[in-house]
Backbone as ProteinMPNN parsed JSONL, in Angstrom:
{"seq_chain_A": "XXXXXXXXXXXXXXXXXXXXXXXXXXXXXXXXXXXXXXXXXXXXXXXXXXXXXXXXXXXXXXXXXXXXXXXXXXXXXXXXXXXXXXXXXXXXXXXXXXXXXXXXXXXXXX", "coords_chain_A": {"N_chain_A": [[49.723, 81.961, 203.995], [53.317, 82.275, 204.071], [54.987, 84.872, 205.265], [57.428, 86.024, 205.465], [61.053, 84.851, 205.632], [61.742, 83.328, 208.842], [63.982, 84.046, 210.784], [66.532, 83.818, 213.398], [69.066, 84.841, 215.667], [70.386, 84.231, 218.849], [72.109, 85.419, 221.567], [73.499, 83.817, 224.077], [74.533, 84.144, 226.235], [73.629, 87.094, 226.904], [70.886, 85.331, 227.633], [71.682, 84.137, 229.873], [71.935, 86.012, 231.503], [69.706, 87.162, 232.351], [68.69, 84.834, 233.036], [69.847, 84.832, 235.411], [69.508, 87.609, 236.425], [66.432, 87.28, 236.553], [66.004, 85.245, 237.519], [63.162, 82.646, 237.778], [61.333, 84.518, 237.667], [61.73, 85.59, 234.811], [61.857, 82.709, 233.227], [59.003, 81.873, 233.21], [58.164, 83.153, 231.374], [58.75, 83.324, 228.815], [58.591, 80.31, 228.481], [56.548, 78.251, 228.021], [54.005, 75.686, 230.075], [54.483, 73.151, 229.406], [56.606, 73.159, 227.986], [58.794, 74.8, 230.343], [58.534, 72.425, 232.024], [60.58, 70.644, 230.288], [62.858, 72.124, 230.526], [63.361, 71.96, 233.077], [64.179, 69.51, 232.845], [67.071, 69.639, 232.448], [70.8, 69.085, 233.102], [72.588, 70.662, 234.1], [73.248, 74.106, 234.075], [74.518, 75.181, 231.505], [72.89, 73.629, 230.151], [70.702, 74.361, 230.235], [70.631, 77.07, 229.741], [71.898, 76.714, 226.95], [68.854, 75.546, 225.924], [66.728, 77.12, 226.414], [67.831, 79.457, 225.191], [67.438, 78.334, 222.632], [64.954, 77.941, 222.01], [63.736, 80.035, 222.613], [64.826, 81.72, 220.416], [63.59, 80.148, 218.191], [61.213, 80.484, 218.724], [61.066, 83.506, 218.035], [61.652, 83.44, 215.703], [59.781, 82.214, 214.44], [57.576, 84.036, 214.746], [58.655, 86.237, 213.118], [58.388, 85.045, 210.397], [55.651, 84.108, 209.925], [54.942, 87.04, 209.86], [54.399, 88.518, 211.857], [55.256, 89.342, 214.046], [55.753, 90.135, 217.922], [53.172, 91.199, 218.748], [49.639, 92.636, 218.63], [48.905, 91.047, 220.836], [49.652, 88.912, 220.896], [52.138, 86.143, 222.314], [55.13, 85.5, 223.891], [54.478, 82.774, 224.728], [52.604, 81.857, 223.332], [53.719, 80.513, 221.2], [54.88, 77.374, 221.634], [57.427, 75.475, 221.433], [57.993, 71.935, 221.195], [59.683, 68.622, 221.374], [60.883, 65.775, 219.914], [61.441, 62.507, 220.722], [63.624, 62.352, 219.507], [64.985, 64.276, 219.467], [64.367, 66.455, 217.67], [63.211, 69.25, 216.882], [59.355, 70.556, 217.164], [56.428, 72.371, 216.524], [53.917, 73.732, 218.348], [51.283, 75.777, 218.02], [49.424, 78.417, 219.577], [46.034, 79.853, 220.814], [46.194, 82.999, 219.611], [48.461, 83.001, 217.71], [47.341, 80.285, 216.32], [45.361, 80.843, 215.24], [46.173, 82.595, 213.437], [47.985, 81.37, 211.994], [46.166, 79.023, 210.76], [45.002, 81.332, 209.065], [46.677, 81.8, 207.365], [46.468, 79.724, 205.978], [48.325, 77.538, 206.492], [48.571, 74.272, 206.842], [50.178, 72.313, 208.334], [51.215, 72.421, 210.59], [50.846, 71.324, 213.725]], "CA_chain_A": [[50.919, 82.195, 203.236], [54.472, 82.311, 204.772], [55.177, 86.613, 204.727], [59.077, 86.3, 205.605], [61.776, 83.946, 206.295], [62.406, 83.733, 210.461], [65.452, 83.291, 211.146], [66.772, 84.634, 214.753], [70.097, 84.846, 216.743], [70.324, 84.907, 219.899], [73.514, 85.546, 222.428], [73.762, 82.734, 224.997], [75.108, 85.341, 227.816], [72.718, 87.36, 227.577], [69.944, 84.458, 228.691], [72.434, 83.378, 231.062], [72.406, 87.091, 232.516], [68.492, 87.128, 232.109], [67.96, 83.564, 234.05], [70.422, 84.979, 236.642], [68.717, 88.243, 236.943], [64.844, 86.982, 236.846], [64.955, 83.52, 237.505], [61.845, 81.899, 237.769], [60.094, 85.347, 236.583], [62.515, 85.363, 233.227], [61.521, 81.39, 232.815], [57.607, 81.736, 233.113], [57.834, 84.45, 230.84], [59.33, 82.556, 227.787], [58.522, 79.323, 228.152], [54.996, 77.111, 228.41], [54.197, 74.783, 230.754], [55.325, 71.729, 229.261], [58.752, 73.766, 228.157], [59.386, 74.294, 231.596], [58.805, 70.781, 232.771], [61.864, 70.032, 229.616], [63.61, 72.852, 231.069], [63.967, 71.484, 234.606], [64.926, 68.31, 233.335], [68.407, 69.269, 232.154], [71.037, 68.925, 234.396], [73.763, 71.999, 233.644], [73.0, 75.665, 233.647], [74.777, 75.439, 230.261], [72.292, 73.071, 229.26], [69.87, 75.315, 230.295], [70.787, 78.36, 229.19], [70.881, 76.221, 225.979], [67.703, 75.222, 225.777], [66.264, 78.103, 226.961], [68.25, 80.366, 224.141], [67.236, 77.832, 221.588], [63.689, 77.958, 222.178], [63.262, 81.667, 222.423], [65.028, 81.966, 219.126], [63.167, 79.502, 217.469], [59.715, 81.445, 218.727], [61.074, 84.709, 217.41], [61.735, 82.947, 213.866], [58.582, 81.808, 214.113], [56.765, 85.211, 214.625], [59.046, 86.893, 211.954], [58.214, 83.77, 209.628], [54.138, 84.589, 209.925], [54.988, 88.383, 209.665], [53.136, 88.66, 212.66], [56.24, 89.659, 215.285], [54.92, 89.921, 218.979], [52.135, 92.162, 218.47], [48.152, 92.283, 218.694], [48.306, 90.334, 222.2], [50.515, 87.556, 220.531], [53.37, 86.512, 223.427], [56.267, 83.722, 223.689], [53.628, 81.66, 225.22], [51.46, 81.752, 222.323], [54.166, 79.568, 220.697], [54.784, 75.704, 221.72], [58.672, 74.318, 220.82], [58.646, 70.74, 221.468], [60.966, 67.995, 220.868], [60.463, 64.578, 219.593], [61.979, 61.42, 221.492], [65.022, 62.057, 218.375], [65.876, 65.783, 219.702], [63.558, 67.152, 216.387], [61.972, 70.145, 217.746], [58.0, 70.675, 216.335], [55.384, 73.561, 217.04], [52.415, 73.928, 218.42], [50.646, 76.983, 217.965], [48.408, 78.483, 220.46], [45.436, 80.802, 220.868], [46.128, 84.179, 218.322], [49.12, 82.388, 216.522], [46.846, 79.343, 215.641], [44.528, 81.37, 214.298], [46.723, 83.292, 212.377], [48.675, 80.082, 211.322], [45.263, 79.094, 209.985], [44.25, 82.048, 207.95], [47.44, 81.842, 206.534], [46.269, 78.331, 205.288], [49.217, 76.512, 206.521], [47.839, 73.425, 208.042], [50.883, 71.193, 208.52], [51.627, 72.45, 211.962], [49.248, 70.806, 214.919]], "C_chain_A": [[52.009, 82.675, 204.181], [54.858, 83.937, 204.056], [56.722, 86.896, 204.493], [59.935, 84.785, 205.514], [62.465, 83.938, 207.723], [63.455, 82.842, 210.913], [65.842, 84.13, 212.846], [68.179, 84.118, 215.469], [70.194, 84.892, 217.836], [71.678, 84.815, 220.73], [73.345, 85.004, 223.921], [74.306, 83.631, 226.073], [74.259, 86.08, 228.017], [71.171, 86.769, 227.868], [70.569, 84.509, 229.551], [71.884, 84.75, 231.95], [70.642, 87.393, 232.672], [68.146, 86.454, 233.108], [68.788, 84.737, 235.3], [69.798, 86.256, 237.555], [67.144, 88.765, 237.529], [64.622, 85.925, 237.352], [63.823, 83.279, 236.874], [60.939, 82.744, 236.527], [60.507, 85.112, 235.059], [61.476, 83.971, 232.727], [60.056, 81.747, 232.52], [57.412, 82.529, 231.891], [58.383, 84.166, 229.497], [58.672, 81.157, 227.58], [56.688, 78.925, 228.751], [54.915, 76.194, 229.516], [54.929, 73.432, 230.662], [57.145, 72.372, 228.629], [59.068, 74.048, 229.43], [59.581, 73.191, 232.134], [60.116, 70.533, 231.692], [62.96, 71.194, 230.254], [63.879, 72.751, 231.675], [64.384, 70.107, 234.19], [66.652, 68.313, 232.73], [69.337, 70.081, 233.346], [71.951, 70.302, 234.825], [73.019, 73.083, 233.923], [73.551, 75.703, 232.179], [73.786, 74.839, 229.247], [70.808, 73.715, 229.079], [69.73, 76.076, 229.877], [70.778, 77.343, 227.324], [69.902, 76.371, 225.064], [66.769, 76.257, 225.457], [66.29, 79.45, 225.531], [68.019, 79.727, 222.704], [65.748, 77.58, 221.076], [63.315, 79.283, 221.716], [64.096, 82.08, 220.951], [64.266, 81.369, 217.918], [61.521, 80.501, 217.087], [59.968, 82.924, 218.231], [61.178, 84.577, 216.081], [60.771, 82.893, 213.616], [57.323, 83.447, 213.941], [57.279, 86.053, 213.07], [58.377, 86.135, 210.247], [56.411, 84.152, 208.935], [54.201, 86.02, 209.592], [54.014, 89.118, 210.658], [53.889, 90.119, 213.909], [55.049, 89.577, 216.701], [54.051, 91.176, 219.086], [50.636, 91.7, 218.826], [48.572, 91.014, 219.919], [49.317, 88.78, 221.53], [52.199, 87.389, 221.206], [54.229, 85.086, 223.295], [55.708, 82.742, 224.044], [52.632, 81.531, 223.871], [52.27, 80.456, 221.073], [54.851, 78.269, 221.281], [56.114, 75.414, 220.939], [58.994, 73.043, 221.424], [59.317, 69.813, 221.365], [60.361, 66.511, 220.695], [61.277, 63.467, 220.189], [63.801, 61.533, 220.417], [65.801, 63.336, 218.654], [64.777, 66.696, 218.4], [62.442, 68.184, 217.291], [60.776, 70.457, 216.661], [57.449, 71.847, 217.338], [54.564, 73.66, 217.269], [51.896, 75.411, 219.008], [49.71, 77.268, 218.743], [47.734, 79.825, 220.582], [45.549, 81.817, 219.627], [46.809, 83.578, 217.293], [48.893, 81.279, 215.961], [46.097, 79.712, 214.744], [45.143, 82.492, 213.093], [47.146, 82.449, 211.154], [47.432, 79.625, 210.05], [44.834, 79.749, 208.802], [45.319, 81.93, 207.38], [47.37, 80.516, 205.124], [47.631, 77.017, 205.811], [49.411, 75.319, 207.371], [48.78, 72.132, 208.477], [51.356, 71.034, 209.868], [50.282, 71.572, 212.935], [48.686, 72.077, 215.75]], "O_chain_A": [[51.678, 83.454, 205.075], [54.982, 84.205, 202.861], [57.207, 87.676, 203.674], [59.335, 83.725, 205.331], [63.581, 84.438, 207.862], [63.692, 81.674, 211.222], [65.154, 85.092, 213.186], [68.259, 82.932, 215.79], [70.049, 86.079, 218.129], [72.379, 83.875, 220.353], [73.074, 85.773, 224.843], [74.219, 82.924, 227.077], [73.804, 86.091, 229.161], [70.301, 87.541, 228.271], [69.983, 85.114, 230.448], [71.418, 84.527, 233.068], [70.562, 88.252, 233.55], [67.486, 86.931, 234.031], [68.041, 85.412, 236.008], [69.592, 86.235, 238.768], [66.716, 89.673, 238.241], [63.516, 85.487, 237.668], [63.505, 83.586, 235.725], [60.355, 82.439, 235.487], [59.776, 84.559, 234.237], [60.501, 84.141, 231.995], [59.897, 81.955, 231.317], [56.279, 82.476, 231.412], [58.466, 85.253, 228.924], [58.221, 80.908, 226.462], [55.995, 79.353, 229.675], [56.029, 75.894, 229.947], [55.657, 72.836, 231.456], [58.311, 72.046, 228.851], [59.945, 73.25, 229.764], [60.635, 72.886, 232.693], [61.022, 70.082, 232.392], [64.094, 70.732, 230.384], [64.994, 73.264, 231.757], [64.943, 69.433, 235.056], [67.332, 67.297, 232.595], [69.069, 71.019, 234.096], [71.839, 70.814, 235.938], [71.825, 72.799, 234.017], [72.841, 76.447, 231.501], [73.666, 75.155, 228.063], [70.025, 73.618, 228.134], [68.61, 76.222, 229.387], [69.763, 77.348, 226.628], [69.859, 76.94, 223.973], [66.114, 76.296, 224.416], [65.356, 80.094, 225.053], [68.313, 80.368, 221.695], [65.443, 77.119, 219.976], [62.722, 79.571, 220.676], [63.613, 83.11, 220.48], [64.26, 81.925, 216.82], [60.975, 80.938, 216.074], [58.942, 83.569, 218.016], [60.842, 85.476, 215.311], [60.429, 83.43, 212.562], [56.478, 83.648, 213.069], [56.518, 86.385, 212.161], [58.032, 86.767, 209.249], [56.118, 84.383, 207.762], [53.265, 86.297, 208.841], [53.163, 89.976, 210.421], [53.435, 91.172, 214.357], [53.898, 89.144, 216.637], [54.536, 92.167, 219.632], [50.415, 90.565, 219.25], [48.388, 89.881, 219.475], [49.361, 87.71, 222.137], [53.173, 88.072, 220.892], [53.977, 84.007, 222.758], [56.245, 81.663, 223.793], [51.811, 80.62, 223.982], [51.63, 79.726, 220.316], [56.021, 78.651, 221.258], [55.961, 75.098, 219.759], [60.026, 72.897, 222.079], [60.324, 70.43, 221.018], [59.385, 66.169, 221.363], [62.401, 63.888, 219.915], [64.824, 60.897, 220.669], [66.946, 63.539, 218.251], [64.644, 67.885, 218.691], [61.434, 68.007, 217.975], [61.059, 70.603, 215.471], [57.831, 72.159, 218.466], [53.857, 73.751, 216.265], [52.086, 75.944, 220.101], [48.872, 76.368, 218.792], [48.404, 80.855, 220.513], [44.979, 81.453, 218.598], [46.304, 83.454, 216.177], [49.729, 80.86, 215.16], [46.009, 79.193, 213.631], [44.559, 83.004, 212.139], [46.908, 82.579, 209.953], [47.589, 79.776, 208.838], [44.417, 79.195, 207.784], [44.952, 81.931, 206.205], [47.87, 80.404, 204.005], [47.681, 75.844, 205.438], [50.158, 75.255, 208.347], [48.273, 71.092, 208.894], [51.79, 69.987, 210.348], [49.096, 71.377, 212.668], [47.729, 71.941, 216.514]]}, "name": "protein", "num_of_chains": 1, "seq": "XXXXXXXXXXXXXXXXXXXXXXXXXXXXXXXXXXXXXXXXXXXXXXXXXXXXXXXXXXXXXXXXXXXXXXXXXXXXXXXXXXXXXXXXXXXXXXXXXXXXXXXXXXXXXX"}
């Protein structure tokens, strides 16, 4: 069962001031492996920052959404925002937040 509705804001400057002050570490630390590989392929810093700020908002909707937030060992890597050949971003859930996803019953995600 869906506990909330996750919705999330986030302020595009401060990623920007995030990437600029962690780099790499910031990046690893947000994103998945295969979101990094979409993350290096755009060409801008704006498109980056972006991406980047559109992702990590999406995965904080998503925690609020479950009523889970980042808690019990559950981290921005535990959630999967990918994109479909149309721009349509989808989710794939991983490790604690699959199994949460699960008990919740809500089996439409992969």
């Amino acid at each position: 069962m869906i506990k909330g509705i996750g919705t999330d804001l986030i302020e595009k400057r401060r990623v920007e001031r995030s990437i600029s002050k962690f780099g790499n570490r910031f990046i690893k630390k947000v994103l998945t492996e295969k979101e990094q590989q979409e993350y290096q392929t755009k060409k801008t810093t704006e498109k980056k920052v972006s991406f980047l700020s559109n992702t990590f908002a999406c995965k904080e909707a998503v925690c609020k959404a479950l009523g889970t937030g980042f808690s019990e060992g559950i981290t921005l890597k535990n959630i999967e925002v990918l994109r479909e050949a149309s721009g349509n971003p989808y989710l794939k859930l991983l490790g604690k937040q699959k199994r949460k996803l699960q008990k919740a019953a809500l089996k439409t995600l992969p």
